[in-house]
Structures are given as C-alpha cells and as structure tokens.
N, C-alpha and C positions, 0 to 999 in steps of 0.2 A: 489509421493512415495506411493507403496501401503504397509500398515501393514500387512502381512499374517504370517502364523506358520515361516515361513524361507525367512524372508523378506529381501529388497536388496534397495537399493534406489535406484528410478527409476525419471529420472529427466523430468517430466514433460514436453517435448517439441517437436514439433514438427518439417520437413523437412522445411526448411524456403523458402516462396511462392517469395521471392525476387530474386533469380534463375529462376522463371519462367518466359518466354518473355509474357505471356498474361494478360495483363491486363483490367479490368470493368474499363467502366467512364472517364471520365477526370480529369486533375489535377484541385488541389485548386486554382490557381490564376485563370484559367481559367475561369472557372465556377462561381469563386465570381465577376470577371470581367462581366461575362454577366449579371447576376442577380443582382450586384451593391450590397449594405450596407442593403437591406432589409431583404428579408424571399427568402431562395436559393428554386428552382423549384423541386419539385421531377422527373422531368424528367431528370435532372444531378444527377452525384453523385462525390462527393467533394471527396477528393483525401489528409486527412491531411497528412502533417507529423508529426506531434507530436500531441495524444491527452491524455490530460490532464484529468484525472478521480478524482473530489470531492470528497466528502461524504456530504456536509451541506453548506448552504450558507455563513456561514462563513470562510470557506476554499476558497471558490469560489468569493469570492469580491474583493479580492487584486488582482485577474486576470481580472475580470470586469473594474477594476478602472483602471489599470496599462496599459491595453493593449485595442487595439481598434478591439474590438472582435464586429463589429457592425452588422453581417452576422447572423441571427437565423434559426436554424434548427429545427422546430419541427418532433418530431421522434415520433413514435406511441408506444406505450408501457413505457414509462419511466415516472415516477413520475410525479403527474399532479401535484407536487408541485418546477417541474424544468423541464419542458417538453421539453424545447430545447435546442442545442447545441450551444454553441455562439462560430463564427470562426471568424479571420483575414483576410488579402487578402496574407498573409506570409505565410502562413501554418499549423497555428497555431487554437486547435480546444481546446476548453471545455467543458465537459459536469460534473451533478452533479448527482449523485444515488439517494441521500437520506440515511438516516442512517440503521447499521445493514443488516445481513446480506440477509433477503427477499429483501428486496431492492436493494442491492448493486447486486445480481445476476440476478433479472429481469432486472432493467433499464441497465446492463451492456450488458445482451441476449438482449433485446430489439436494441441496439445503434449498435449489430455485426450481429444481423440475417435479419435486415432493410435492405430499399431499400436504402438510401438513403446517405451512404459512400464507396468507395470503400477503404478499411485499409490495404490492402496488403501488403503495404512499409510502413504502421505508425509507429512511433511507441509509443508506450501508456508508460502515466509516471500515477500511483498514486501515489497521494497526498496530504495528509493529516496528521491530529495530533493526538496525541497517548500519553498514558500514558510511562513514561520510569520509567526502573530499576538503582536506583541512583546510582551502581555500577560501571554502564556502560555511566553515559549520566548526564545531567541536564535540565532546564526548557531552552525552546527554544534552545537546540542542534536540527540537523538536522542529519537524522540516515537513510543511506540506506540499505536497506536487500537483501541477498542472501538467505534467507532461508524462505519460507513465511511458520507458523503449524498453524493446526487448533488444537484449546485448547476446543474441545468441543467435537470434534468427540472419545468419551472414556467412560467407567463407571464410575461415581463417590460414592462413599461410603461418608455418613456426618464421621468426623474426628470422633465425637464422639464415633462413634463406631466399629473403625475398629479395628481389630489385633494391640498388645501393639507393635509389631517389625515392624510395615509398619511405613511408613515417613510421607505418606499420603494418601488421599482415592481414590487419581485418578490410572487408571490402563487401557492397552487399550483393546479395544473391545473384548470379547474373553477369556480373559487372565483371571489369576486365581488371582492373586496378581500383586502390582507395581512391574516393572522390567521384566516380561514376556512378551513375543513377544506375538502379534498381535491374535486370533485366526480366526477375519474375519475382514474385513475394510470397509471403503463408496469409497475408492479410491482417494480421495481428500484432505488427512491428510497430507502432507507435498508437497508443489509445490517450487523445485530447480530453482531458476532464474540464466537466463545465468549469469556466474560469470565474464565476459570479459565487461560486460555490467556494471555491478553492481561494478566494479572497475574504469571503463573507468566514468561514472557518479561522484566517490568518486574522482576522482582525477579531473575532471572541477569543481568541488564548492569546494573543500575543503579550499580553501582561499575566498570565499565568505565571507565578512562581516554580521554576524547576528547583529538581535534585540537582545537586554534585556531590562532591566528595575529595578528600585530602589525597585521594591516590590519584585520581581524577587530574585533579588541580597538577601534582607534580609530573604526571604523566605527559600533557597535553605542552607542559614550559618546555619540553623537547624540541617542538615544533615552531618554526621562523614566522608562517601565516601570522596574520591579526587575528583573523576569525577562529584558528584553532588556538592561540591562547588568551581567548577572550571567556567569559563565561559563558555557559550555555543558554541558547536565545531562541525564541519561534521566529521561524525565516521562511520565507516561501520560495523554493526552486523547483527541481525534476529528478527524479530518480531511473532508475536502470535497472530492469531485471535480468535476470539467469541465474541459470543451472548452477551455474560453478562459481563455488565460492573464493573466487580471485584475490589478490593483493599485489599491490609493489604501483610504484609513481608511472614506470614506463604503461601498463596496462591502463596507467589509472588514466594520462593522457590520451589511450587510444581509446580508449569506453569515453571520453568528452568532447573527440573527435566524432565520433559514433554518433553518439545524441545531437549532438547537432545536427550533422548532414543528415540522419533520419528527420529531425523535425523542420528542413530548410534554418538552419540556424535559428531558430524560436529557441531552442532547452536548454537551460541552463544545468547541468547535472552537477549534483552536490552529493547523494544517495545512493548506497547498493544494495540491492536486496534478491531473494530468492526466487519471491511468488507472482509477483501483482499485476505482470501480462497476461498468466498465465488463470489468476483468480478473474480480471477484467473480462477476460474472453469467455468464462464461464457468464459470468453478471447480463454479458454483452448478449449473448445467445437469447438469455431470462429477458432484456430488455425485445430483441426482437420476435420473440413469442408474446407481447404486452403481458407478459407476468412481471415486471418490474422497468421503472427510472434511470435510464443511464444518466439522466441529469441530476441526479441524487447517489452520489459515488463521492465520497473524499478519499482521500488517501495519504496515511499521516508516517512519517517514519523518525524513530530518534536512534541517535548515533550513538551505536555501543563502542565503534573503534574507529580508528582512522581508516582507510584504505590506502596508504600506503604509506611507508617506511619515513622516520622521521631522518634531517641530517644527522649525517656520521654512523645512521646505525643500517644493518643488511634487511633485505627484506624477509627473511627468513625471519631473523631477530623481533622486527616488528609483527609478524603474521603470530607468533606465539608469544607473543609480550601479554604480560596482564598489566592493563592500560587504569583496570578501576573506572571505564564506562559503563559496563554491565547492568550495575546496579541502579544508578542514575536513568539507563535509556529505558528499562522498565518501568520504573515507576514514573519516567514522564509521558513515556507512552502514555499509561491511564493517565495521570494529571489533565492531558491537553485532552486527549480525548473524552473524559465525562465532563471537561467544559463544554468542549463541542457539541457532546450530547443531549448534556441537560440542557442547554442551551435551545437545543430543537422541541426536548419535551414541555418543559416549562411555557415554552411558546408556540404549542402545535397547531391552535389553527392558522396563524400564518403560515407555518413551516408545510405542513400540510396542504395550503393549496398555493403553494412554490413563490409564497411571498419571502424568501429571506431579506 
C-alpha cells in the first residue's frame, strides 16, 4: 500500500511466475540426491518448496531437531551468525535472518538475489514469535496475518506534548495531525498477503494441537480479556512491525489505531513483531524481478508475551515479567508451520500450479 494525499490500497503483489513454462535449475530431490547430506554445489540450484523464514535460533531449532534438514547451503550475504540454509531431500528449506529489521531485509535480499535457489514455485512461510494484543490471542496462540504494517514508517510527537485533542503522537508521514492521510510515503507501509493463502493456511492448522504450560496458564489468569485467558488457539488477524521493541496498553492502542488507518480500517492487529515489512520488501523486490510468488507468502506469528501490562500491575512490571510464553510460542511456531508445510509438500502438484 502506498500512503499518499488520496491514497487507495494497493496490494503488494505481483504476476505469479508459476504460469511461466521456464524454469532456472533443477528440482530439490534432484540436486540433493546428487550432492547427498553434505554442502549442495553452487553449480545446482535447489528448487524448494516451502521455505521457511526465522528470525533467531530459537525459532529455528524445533525445525533443526524435528526435521532432517541435513543439506547446508551457504549463501553469501546472510548473517555470519546463520550463514546457511538447511534443506531436506523433501522440499523442505530453512533459513534464519537474524533479528530486526537490517537484518531480516539483507539476509532475506541476500537468499532471493543469490545464485544458489531457484524459488519460483516456493513458497515462503515466516515464522516466528511476537508479542500479542490479549484482546485478540494469548501466550502460545498461533496468529496468521493478512495484513503485514509497518509501525515505524510515521511521525511520532512524545505524548507529552502533543495537542490536549489528539489520541496520540503518531501521525503519518506528511500529515498534519493523527487521522490525516499520508502527505508522502517509503512505499512499504502496508504489504496485503494473498488472502486465499492466508485462509487456506488458517483452515490446515487450525485443529493443530498447541503447547502451553502451568506458568503460561497462571500467567495469562492476570489478564480480564477472554481471549487472553482462554487457551491458546490458531486465529487469523494482522500484525505490526518495527524496530523498537515497545510495551504498555497506551502504545498498544496507538499501533491499533495505526493499523487500521493505514489499511482503511481492513486490520485487525493482534501481533508485534521485529522483521516482516522489512523481510516482505526484500521477497517483494524477488517477486518484481520474477524470481519469485508474492502470491506465495504466509506469514505465521505465535505469542511469546502480551504487549501490554496486565490490571493492577506497571508496565515496567509487565515488559520484564517471565510470562512462561516462551516456550510454548516456539514450539508452536513449528507445530503450525510443518502443518502448513507438509501440507504443501505432500500435495505439490496442486500446490504447485496455485491450486490450494
């Protein structure tokens, strides 16, 4: 979506390269067959179908452990603190960014502008864990988004000092106060995910079994919501990225301010997270080069903590509380995601030529 004086929402995506008969490379069994379990040859180019997008190695270890990703792909440009892809002989690839958003948009450019995949028919799932709006979610719910905003790209004014009549100090670029349209944009402030995608995902995990846990469980009875002390469930809303790793109810209302007037009231925001404007607009570029699907983009986040303060306690209190989500929003990360996954592999050639 771009924000301009008479702005329109414009959905990020591009002609889908899976209509096209030419393809780079060979497939993944292929190519992992000849190169065997070691280090794949850069003279192939591996062919996933599902790749898997981290943030931290703790996101990325229940796919390590679970899965026999014993194929390593070093890729030039990506985090020398996770420099290679780890794939399967299934189809199955992962790679990790590293946190925030310089990160998550180089190793993501890095992984699409390389020699060394052809992604044409992949298709990419991030996934990772995120702060949730206990309105909407609780500790280890699994949340897919249709809506990805950047909660950064704006003016901010300290509350302190703004106008006694504004809500709060954010306002978007341009504009003269909250609530005015756009006066200029970066062009990357709201990215529309196929929503047939983004449905077709909520309906294979939504019977997924999550984690929780007894910390989990007495942590979240703080909170008044239903949804936050209810047990953890697949729910489909919208997430919010940036930079800055925020807390407290007052923020949390202006970031769902936010989302909204950026998406014309469409988003529902339930999720906060680091990367996922900033990896999309990496993916986004790869899509308008046809090296890759924008219509083949999910985007899955589970909630390791609230974003903001439960009654009666500060927000200070709450931003260093050990909540006992942790553990749960990792392991359901993977849960829902190798549903997801397997789900595409077991059934590639529909998934393949975009019959979901």
């Amino acid at each position: 979506m771009l924000l301009n004086p008479t702005p329109t929402l414009i959905n990020a995506r591009s002609p889908a390269p899976s209509v096209r008969k030419h393809f780079v490379g060979v497939g993944l069994a292929a190519a992992l067959a000849v190169f065997g379990s070691g280090h794949a040859s850069a003279a192939e180019r591996i062919a996933p179908k599902v790749m898997v997008i981290t943030m931290f190695g703790e996101e990325t270890k229940p796919w390590l452990e679970a899965r026999k990703l014993t194929t390593k792909i070093k890729v030039p440009g990506l985090s020398k603190d996770y420099p290679e892809v780890a794939c399967d002989t299934q189809g199955l690839c992962v790679m990790t960014t590293a946190m925030g958003y310089a990160n998550a948009a180089s190793s993501t450019a890095a992984l699409v502008l390389g020699d060394k995949f052809d992604l044409k028919q992949t298709y990419f799932l991030i996934d990772g864990i995120a702060g949730v709006d206990p309105r909407d979610g609780t500790l280890g719910s699994a949340l897919w988004a249709r809506y990805v905003i950047d909660g950064g790209l704006r003016h901010d004014i300290d509350p302190r000092q703004i106008p006694s009549d504004w809500p709060d100090g954010m306002l978007p670029l341009g504009a003269a106060k909250p609530g005015d349209k756009a006066g200029w944009n970066a062009g990357t402030e709201v990215y529309a995910l196929n929503p047939k995608l983004a449905e077709k995902a909520f309906e294979l995990t939504r019977s997924v079994e999550l984690a929780d846990g007894k910390e989990a469980e007495t942590y979240r009875a703080r909170y008044q919501d239903e949804a936050a002390r209810a047990k953890p469930a697949v729910k489909l809303c919208d997430t919010v990225s940036i930079d800055t790793y925020w807390h407290g109810s007052k923020i949390g209302d202006a970031m769902e301010r936010w989302a909204k007037h950026a998406t014309d009231g469409k988003a529902n925001y339930c999720t906060t997270q680091m990367e996922d404007n900033a990896t999309l607009t990496a993916l986004k570029r790869g899509a308008d080069e046809g090296l890759l699907d924008f219509e083949r983009i999910a985007v899955l986040r589970t909630a390791s903590n609230f974003d903001r303060e439960a009654p009666g306690q500060s927000v200070a209190e709450s931003l260093s509380a050990k909540s006992g989500g942790f553990g749960p929003s990792v392991t359901n990360a993977y849960r829902v995601g190798s549903a997801f996954a397997d789900a595409v592999i077991k059934n590639w050639p529909s998934w393949s030529a975009g019959k979901q």
